[in-house]
C-alpha positions in Angstrom: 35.6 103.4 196.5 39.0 100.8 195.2 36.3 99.8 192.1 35.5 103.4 191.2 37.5 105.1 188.1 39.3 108.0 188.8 41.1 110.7 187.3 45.0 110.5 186.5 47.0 113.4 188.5 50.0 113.7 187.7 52.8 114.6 189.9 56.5 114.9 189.7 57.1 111.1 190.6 54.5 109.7 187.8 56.1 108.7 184.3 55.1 110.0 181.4 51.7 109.1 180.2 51.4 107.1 177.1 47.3 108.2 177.0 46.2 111.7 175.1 45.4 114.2 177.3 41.4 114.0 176.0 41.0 110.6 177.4 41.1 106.9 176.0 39.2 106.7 172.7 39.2 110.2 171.9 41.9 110.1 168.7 40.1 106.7 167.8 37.1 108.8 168.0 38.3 111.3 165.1 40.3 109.2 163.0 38.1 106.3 163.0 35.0 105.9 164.0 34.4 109.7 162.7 35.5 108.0 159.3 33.6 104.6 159.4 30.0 107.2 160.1 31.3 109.2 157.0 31.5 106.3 155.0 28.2 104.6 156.0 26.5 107.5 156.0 27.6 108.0 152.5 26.7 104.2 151.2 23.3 104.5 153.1 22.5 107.1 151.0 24.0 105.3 147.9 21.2 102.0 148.8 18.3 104.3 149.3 19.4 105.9 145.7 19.6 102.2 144.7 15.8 102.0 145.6 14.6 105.0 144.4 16.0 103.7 140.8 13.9 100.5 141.1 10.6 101.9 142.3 8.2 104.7 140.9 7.8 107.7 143.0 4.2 106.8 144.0 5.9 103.0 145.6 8.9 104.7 146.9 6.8 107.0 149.2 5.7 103.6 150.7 9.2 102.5 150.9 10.6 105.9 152.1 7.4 105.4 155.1 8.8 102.2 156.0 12.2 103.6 156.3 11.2 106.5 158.2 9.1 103.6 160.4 12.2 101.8 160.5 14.5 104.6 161.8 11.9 105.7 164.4 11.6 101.5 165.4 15.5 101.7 165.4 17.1 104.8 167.3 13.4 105.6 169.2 14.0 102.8 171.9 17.4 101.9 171.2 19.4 104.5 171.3 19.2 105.5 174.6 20.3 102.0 175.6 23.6 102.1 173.2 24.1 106.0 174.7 23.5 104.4 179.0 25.5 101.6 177.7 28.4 103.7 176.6 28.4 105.9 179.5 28.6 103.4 181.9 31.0 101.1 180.5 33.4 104.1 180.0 33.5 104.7 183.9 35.7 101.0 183.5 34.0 99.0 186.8 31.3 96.2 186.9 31.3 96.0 183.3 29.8 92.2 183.8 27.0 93.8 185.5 26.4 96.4 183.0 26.4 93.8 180.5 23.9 91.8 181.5 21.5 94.3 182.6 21.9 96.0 179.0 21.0 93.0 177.5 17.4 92.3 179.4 17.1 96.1 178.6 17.2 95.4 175.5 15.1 92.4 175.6 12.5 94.4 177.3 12.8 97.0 174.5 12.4 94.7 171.9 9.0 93.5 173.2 7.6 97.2 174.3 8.5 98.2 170.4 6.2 95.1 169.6 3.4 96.2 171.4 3.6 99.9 170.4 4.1 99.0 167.0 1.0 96.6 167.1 -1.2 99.3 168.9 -0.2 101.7 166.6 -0.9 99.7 163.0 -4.0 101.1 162.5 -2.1 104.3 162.1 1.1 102.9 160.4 -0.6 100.8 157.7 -2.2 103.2 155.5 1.2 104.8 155.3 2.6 101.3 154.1 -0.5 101.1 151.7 -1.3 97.9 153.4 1.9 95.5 152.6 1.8 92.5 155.1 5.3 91.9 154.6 6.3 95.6 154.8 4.7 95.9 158.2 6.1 92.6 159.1 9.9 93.2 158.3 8.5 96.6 161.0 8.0 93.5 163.7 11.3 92.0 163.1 13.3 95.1 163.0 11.9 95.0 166.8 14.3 92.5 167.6 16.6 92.8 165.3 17.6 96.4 166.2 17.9 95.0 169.9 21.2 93.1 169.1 22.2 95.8 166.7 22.4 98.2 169.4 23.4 96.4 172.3 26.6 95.6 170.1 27.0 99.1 169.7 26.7 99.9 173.0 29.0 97.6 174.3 31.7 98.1 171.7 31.8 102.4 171.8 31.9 102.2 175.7 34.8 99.5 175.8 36.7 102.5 173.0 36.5 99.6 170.3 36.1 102.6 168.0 37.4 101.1 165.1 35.2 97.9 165.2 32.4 100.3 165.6 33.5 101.9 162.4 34.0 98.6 160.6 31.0 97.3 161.5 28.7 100.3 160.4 30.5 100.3 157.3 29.9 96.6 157.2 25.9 96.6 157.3 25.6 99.8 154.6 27.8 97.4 152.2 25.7 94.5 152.9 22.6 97.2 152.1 24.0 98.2 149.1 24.9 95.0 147.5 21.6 93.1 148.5 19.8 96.3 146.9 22.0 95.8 144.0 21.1 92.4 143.5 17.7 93.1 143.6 17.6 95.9 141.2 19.3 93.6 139.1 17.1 90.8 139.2 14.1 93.5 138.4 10.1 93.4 138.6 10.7 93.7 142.8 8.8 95.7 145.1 9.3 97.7 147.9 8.9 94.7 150.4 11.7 93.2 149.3 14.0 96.2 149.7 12.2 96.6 153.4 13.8 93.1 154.2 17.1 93.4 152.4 17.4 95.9 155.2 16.6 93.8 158.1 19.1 91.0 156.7 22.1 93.8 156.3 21.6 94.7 159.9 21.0 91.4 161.2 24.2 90.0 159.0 26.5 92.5 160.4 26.1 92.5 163.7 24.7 89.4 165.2 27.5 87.4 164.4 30.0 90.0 166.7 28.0 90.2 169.5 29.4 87.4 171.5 33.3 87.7 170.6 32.6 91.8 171.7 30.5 90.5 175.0 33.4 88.3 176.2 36.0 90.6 175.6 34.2 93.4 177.7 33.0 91.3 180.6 37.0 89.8 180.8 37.5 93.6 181.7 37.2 95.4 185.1 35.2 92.9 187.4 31.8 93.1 189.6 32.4 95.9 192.6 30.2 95.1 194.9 29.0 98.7 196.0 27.9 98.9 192.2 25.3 96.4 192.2 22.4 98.5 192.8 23.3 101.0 190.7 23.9 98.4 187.7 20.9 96.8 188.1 18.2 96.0 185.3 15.2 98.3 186.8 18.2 100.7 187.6 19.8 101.1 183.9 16.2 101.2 182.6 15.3 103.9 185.3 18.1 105.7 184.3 17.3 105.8 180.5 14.0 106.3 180.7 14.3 110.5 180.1 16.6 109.1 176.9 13.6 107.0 176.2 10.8 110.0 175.9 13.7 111.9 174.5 14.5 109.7 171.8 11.3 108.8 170.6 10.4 112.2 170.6 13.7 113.2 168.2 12.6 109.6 165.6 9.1 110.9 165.6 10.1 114.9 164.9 12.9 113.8 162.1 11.6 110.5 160.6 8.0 110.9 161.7 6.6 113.8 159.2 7.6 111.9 155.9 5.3 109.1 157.2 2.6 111.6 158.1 3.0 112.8 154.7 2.8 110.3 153.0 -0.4 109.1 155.2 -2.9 111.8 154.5 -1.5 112.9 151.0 -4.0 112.2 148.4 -4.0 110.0 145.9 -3.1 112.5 143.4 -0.4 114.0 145.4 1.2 110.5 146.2 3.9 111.3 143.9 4.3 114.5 144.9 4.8 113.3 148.5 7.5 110.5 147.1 9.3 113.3 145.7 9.4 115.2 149.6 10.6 112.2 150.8 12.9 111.7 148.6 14.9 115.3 148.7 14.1 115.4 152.6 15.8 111.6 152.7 18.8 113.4 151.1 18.5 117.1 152.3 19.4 114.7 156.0 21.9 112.7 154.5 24.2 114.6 157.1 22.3 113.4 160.2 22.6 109.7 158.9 26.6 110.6 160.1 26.2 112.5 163.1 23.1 110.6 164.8 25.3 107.1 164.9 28.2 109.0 166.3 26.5 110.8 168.9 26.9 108.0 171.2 30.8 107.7 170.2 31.1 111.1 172.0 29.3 110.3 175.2 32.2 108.3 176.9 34.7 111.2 176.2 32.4 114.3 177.1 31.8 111.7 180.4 35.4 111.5 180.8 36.2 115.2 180.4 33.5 116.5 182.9 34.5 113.5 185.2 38.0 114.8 185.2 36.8 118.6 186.0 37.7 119.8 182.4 34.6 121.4 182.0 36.4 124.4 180.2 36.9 121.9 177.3 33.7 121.0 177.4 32.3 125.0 176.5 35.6 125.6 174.2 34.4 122.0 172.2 30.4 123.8 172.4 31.7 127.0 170.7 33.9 125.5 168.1 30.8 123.3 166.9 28.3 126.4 167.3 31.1 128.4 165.1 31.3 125.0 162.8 27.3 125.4 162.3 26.9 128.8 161.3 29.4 128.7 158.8 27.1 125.4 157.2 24.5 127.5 157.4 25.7 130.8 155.5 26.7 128.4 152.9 24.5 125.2 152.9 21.4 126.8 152.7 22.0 128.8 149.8 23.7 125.9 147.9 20.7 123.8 148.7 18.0 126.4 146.8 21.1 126.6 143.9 22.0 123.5 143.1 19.9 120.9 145.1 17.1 120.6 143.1 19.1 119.3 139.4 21.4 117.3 142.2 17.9 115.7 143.5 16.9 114.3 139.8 20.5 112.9 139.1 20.5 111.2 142.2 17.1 109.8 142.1 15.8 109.7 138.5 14.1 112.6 136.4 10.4 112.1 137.7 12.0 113.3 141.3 11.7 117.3 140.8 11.9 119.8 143.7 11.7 123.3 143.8 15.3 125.2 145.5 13.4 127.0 148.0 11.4 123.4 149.4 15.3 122.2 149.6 16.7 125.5 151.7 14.0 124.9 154.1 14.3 121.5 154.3 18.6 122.2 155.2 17.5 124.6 157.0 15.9 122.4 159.7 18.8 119.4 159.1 21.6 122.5 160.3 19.4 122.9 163.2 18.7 119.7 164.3 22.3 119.1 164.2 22.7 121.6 166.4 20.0 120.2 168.5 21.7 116.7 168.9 25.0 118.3 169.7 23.9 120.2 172.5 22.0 117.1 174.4 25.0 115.1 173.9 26.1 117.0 176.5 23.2 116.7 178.6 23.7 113.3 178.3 27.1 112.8 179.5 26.3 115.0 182.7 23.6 112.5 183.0 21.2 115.3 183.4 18.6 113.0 181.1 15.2 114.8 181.7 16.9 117.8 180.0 17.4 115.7 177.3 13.7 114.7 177.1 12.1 118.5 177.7 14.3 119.7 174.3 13.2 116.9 172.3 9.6 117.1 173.7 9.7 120.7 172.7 10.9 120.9 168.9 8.0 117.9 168.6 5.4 120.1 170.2 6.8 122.9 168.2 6.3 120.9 165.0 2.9 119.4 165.5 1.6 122.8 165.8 3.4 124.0 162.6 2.1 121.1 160.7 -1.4 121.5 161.8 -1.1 125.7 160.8 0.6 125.8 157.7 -1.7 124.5 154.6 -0.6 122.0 151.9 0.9 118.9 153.7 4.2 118.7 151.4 4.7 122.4 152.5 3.7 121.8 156.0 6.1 118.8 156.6 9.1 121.2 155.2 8.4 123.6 157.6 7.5 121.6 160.8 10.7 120.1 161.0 12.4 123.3 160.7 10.8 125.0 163.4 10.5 121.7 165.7 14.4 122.0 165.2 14.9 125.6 166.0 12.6 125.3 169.3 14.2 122.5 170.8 17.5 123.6 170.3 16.5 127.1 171.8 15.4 125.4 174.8 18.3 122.8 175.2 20.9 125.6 175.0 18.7 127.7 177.8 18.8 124.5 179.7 22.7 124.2 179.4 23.5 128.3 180.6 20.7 127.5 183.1 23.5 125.7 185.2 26.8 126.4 182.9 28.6 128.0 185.8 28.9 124.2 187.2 28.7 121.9 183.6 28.9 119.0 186.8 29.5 115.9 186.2 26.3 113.2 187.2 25.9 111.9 190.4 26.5 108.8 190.1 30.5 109.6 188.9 30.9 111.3 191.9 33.7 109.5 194.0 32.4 108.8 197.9 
C-alpha cells in the first residue's frame, strides 16, 4: 500500500541517515519528555503538599478522595484514547482521519464518564462528605480531561515530545501557584483546591489544542484504504480492551484511598487522611511513569514494526533489572526513613508507621512493573491482554481488601498484592507468545 509506513532498509546506494537507529522521537523521548514527567511529577507532588498544609487531616481525606476520583475520571477513560492516538499517528498516514475520529472519541468519553459518574454518586458522595461543588468540579473534569488528553494524544504520536514536556510542566506550575494563592489567602476549603485543579488543566491545554491539530492534520494525508480502519466506531472498537484495562488500573491504584476513606469511621477519619497521604507520596513515582507510558507506545510500535523485536526483550530485561535493584533498596528506605520524611512533607499530625510505608512501596515497585510490561502489549496491539492483567491485580485486590481486617491495613495490602498478581499474569501473557513479540495486524504491510 503507497500510504502505508514502512521500514527504512538500507542498502549500499542509500546515504547516510540523519534519523537514530531507535526511530523518530526516541532521543526526544529520554532527554525530554522523560525530563518534563520528572519535573511535573515532582511539582504535583509539591501542590498536593501545598494542600495538605492548608487542610486538617480529617478535610484532606476528602480532598485526597476527590483526587483519587479525579485520577480515576482522568486516566480511566482517557488514557486509552491518548495511548490508540499515539499508536496510530506514529504509523505517519491518514493522520486527518485519526484526528477527527479521536476527537468524537473523546467527545463520547466525556459524556459516558458523565453518566458513570452520575450513576455512581451515591457511592462517590460519602467519600466527598457531601461537597456539591467537590462532586461538581468531578462533572467538569469529564470534559475537561477530554481536551487534555486528546492534546496529548495528538502531540506524543506526531514526536512533539518536547511540547508534551512543556506542557505537563505547564499545568503542575499552574497547580502549584493557584494552590499557593489560595493557601495564602487562608480560611479555604477543600473545594476550592478541587477546582484550582480543573483550571490548571483546562489553562494548559486548551489553549494548544488547535495550533497542535493543524499542525498534525497538514501532515501525511487521507489514504483511502485507511478509511475503515480510521473510523470512529473503529478507533473506539480498538480501545475498548484499553478501556476495561484502564479503568481497571485507576480503580486498583487510585480507587482504595477512596474506599478508605468511605467506610472509615468517624474516629478513624484522620487516621485514613494520614494513609492517603503517605500512599499519595509512597506513588509519587507513578505520577512520572503513568504520563509517560504513552510517550513509549510510538517507539515500542516502531521497533516491533521494523522486526527489532530483540530490542524489544533486551529494553524488558534492562527495566526488570532496573526494578529489582529499587526494590532491594526502596523498600527498606521506605520503613527507615519514610515515616519522619512523611511529617516534614505534610505537617506533624501526618504520622505513619515504617512498615505501613514498605508495604505501601512495595506495591508502587510492582505496579510499575505492571505498567511497563502492558506498554508492550499495547504497542503489539494485543489490547485484551492488556485488560485480563489489569482485571486481575483488581480482582486480586478486592479479595485482599475484603480478608485482611482494619481498612487502613487492608488498603496497604490490597494494592500490593493487586500489583503483584497482575503483573504475574501480564508477564505469562508476554512468554505465552515471546518466540514471535509480532507486531499488530493492522501494521502489517499488504
Amino acid at each position: 500500500m503507497d500510504h502505508q509506513y514502512r521500514p527504512h532498509i538500507s542498502t549500499t546506494t542509500d546515504p547516510p541517515r540523519s534519523e537514530p537507529r531507535e526511530g523518530p522521537g526516541a532521543r526526544r523521548l529520554v532527554g525530554s519528555a522523560g525530563v518534563g514527567v520528572l519535573v511535573s511529577g515532582l511539582l504535583v507532588n509539591v501542590y498536593l503538599a501545598v494542600v495538605a498544609r492548608a487542610l486538617p487531616p480529617a478535610e484532606y481525606a476528602t480532598f485526597g478522595a476527590f483526587w483519587a476520583l479525579a485520577l480515576v475520571v482522568a486516566f480511566g477513560p482517557f488514557l486509552p484514547l491518548e495511548q490508540e492516538l499515539a499508536r496510530r499517528l506514529a504509523l505517519r498516514r491518514s493522520r486527518r482521519r485519526v484526528l477527527r475520529s479521536g476527537a468524537v472519541t473523546a467527545g463520547a468519553l466525556a459524556l459516558l464518564a458523565l453518566v458513570v459518574l452520575l450513576a455512581a454518586s451515591p457511592l462517590v458522595w460519602p467519600s466527598l462528605d457531601g461537597h456539591v461543588w467537590i462532586f461538581a468540579a468531578l462533572l467538569a473534569l469529564c470534559f475537561v480531561s477530554a481536551v487534555q488528553f486528546l492534546l496529548r494524544g495528538v502531540l506524543i504520536g506526531t514526536d512533539r515530545l518536547v511540547r508534551h514536556g512543556a506542557v505537563m510542566v505547564l499545568d503542575s506550575l499552574l497547580r502549584v501557584a493557584i494552590a499557593a494563592v489560595l493557601l495564602v489567602v487562608g480560611n479555604v476549603g477543600a473545594a476550592a483546591f478541587c477546582w484550582a485543579l480543573v483550571a490548571a488543566i483546562t489553562l494548559a491545554h486548551a489553549p494548544l489544542l488547535p495550533a497542535a491539530w493543524r499542525r498534525a492534520a497538514a501532515q501525511f494525508p487521507d489514504a483511502p484504504e485507511d478509511v475503515a480502519s480510521n473510523t470512529p466506531s473503529a478507533l473506539a472498537r480498538a480501545a475498548m480492551p484499553l478501556l476495561v484495562g484502564s479503568v481497571c488500573a485507576q480503580l486498583l491504584l487510585n480507587g482504595l484511598p477512596v474506599v478508605v476513606v468511605a467506610i472509615a469511621p468517624d474516629t478513624a477519619q484522620a487516621a485514613a487522611g494520614v494513609f492517603v497521604a503517605a500512599f499519595t507520596l509512597a506513588k509519587a513515582p507513578l505520577s512520572m511513569v503513568v504520563p509517560l507510558q504513552s510517550a513509549v507506545v510510538p517507539t515500542l510500535t516502531r521497533l516491533l514494526a521494523d522486526g527489532r523485536r530483540g530490542e524489544v526483550l533486551r529494553l524488558l530485561g534492562r527495566g526488570a533489572a532496573a526494578l529489582a535493584a529499587l526494590v532491594v533498596v526502596g523498600v527498606p528506605a521506605a520503613w527507615l526513613v519514610g515515616p519522619p520524611i512523611v511529617r516534614l512533607i505534610f505537617g506533624a499530625d501526618y504520622s505513619i508507621g515504617g512498615l505501613d510505608l514498605a508495604i505501601i512501596t512495595a506495591g508502587v515497585l510492582a505496579h510499575v512493573g505492571l505498567v511497563v510490561v502492558t506498554q508492550v502489549h499495547v504497542a503489539r496491539g494485543r489490547h485484551v491482554d492488556v485488560a485480563l492483567s489489569w482485571m486481575t491485580g483488581l480482582l486480586a485486590a478486592g479479595v485482599t481488601f475484603a480478608l485482611v481486617p482494619g481498612v487502613v491495613v487492608a488498603g496497604e495490602i490490597a494494592f500490593g498484592v493487586g500489583s503483584v498478581a497482575g503483573t504475574v499474569v501480564s508477564v505469562l501473557l508476554l512468554l505465552r507468545t515471546h518466540e514471535g513479540l509480532p507486531a499488530p495486524e493492522t501494521e502489517r504491510h499488504a
